[in-house]
C-alpha positions in Angstrom: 189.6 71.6 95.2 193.0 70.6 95.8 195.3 72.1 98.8 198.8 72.7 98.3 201.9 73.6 100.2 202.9 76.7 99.5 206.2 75.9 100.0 206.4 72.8 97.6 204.7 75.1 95.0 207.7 77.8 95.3 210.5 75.0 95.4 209.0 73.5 92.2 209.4 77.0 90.6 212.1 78.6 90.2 210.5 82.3 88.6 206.7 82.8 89.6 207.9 86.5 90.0 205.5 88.2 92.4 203.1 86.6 94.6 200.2 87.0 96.9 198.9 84.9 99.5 195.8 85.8 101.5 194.0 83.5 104.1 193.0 82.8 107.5 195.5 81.0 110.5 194.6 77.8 111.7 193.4 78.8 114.8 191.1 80.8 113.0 192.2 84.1 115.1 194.5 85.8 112.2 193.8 87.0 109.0 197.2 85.9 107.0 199.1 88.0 104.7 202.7 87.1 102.4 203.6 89.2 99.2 207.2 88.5 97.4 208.7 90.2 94.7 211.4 88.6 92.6 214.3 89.5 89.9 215.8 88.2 86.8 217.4 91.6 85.8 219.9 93.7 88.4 217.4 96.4 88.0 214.6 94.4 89.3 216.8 93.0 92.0 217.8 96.4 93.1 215.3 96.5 95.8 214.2 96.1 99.1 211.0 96.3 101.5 211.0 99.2 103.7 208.2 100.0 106.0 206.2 103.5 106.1 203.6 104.6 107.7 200.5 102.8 105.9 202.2 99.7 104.6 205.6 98.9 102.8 207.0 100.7 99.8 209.9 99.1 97.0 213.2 101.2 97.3 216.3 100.7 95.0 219.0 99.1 97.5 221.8 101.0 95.4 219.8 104.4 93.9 223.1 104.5 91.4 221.8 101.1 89.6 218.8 102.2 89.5 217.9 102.0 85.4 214.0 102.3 85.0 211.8 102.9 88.3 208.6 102.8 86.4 207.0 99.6 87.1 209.7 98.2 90.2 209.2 101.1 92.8 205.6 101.0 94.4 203.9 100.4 97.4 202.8 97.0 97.4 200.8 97.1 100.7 198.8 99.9 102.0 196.2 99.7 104.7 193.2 102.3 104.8 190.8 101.7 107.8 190.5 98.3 108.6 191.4 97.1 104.6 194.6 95.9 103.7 195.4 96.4 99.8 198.6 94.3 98.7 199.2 94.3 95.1 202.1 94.2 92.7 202.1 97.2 91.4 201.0 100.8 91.3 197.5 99.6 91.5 197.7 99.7 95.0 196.9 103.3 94.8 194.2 102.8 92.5 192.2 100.9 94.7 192.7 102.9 97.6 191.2 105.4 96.1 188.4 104.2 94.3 187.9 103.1 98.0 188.1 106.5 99.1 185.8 107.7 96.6 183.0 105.0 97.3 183.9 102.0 94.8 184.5 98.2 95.5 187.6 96.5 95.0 186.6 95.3 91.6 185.4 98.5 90.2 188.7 100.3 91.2 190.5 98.2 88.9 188.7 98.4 86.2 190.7 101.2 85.1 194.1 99.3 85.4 195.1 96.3 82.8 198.4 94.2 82.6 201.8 95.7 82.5 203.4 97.4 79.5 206.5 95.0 79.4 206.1 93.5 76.2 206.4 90.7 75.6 205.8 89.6 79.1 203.0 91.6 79.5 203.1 90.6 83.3 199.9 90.3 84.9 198.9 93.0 87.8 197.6 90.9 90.9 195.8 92.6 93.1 194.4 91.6 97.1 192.4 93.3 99.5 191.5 91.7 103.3 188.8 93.1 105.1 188.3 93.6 108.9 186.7 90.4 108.9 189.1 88.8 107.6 187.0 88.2 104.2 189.3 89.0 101.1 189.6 89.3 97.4 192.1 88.4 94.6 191.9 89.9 91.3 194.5 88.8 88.6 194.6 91.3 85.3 196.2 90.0 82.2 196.5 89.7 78.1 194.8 87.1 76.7 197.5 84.9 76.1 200.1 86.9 75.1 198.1 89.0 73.1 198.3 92.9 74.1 195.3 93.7 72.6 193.0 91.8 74.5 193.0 92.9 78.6 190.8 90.0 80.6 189.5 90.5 84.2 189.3 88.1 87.1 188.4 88.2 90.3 187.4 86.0 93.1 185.9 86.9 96.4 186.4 84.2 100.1 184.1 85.3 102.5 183.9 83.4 105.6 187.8 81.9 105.0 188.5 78.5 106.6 190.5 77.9 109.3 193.9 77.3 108.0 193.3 78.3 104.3 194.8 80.3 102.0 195.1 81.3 98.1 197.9 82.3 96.3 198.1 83.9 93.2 200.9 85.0 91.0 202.8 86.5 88.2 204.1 83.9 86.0 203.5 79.8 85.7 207.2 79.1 85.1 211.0 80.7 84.1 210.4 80.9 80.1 211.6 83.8 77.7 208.8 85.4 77.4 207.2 84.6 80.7 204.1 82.9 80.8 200.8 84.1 82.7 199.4 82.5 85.6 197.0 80.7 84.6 193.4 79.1 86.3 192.0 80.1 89.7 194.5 81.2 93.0 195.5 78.0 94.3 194.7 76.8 97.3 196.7 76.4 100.0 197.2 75.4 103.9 198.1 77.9 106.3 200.0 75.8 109.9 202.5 78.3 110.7 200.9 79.8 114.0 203.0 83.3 113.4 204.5 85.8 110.8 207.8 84.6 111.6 207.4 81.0 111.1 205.5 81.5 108.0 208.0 84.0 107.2 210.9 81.4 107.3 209.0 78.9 105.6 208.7 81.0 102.2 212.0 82.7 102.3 213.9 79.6 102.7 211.5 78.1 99.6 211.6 80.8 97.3 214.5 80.4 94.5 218.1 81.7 96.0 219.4 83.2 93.0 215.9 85.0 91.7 214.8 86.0 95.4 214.4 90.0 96.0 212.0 90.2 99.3 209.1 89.0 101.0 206.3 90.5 104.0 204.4 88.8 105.9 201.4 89.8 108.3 199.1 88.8 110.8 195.9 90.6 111.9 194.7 89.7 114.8 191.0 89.5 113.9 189.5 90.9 117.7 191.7 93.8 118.0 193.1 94.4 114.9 196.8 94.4 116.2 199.4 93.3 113.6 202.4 90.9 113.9 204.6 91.6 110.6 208.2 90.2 109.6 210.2 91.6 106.7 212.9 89.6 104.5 215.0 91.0 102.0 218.1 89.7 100.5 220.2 92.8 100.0 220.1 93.3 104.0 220.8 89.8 104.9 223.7 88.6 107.2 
């Protein structure tokens, strides 16, 4: 299989909309984490990261533009034990507590299908890492544009490679309506020895004008500490 830059593959697009990318660092001690959300609407760029106590939550930057929180205000990342759920959507919650009440990753989400945005239809993405750093990507979406038909997809790294990521994410290109992702996560190479770095590296690549925000984590594999970095737009300069 083919590895990409991650960066190259956001310059070359200027609207994948939200993305996840779960791997391993190249020194093989950090399980790597980067989630992004972006906006073609002034409601959907009306947001920012904001940390709590389990993760990071959307907020509207300006509560008074706020039209429709329905599917823009979530929490894209929560962490319960040693899992890390990131997701795109409300889902999050879902799977954390079909984990509470006993259920795997795949089986919490089989409750959940794509978005109601006709006629986007966006696809809910979904990632969990585990202690280990082992994780899963699950990608739920219409069958081509169809909103009667819901199709499922996961796909499960155990034992990650040095230096290897996926990346998954909302739409192939900036069309009216917005085309699906399409085909497996992609893979990519993970260099960047911090959050920071890494951090930089997709801010700076993601589209200027469509840009919302964008987390990044590392676990530290051995003792489970975290090194985070946070970017969003609205609070820049």
């Amino acid at each position: 299989m083919q590895t990409y830059d991650m960066t190259k593959l956001l310059l070359e697009n200027a609207y994948p909309g939200r993305g996840i990318m779960l791997g391993r660092s190249a020194d093989n001690k950090y399980a790597v984490i980067a989630y992004f959300i972006m906006g073609r609407s002034e409601n959907s760029r009306n947001r920012i990261f904001e940390e709590t106590s389990d993760g990071i939550r959307t907020k509207a930057f300006d509560e008074s533009k706020m039209v429709d929180p329905s599917l823009i205000i979530y929490h894209p990342v929560r962490v319960l034990g040693e899992d890390t759920i990131v997701t795109n959507g409300d889902q999050t919650d879902t799977v954390r507590d079909g984990l509470l009440a006993g259920k795997e990753f795949s089986q919490s989400l089989r409750t959940r299908q794509f978005e109601p945005d006709p006629p986007n239809l966006t696809p809910r993405i979904s990632g969990i890492v585990h202690g280990n750093g082992d994780y899963d990507l699950s990608i739920l979406k219409s069958a081509c544009g169809d909103g009667s038909s819901n199709r499922r997809y996961t796909f499960e790294y155990e034992a990650p490679l040095a230096g290897q990521g996926h990346f998954i994410h909302t739409y192939n290109e900036n069309l009216d309506p917005l085309p699906s992702f399409e085909g497996e996560p992609r893979q990519v190479a993970i260099t960047a020895p911090d959050a920071k770095t890494l951090g930089d590296q997709l801010w700076a690549a993601l589209n200027a004008d469509n840009k919302v925000s964008l987390f990044v984590r590392y676990i530290d594999l051995a003792t489970g500490e975290t090194d985070t970095k946070i970017y969003n737009k609205h609070l820049e300069g």
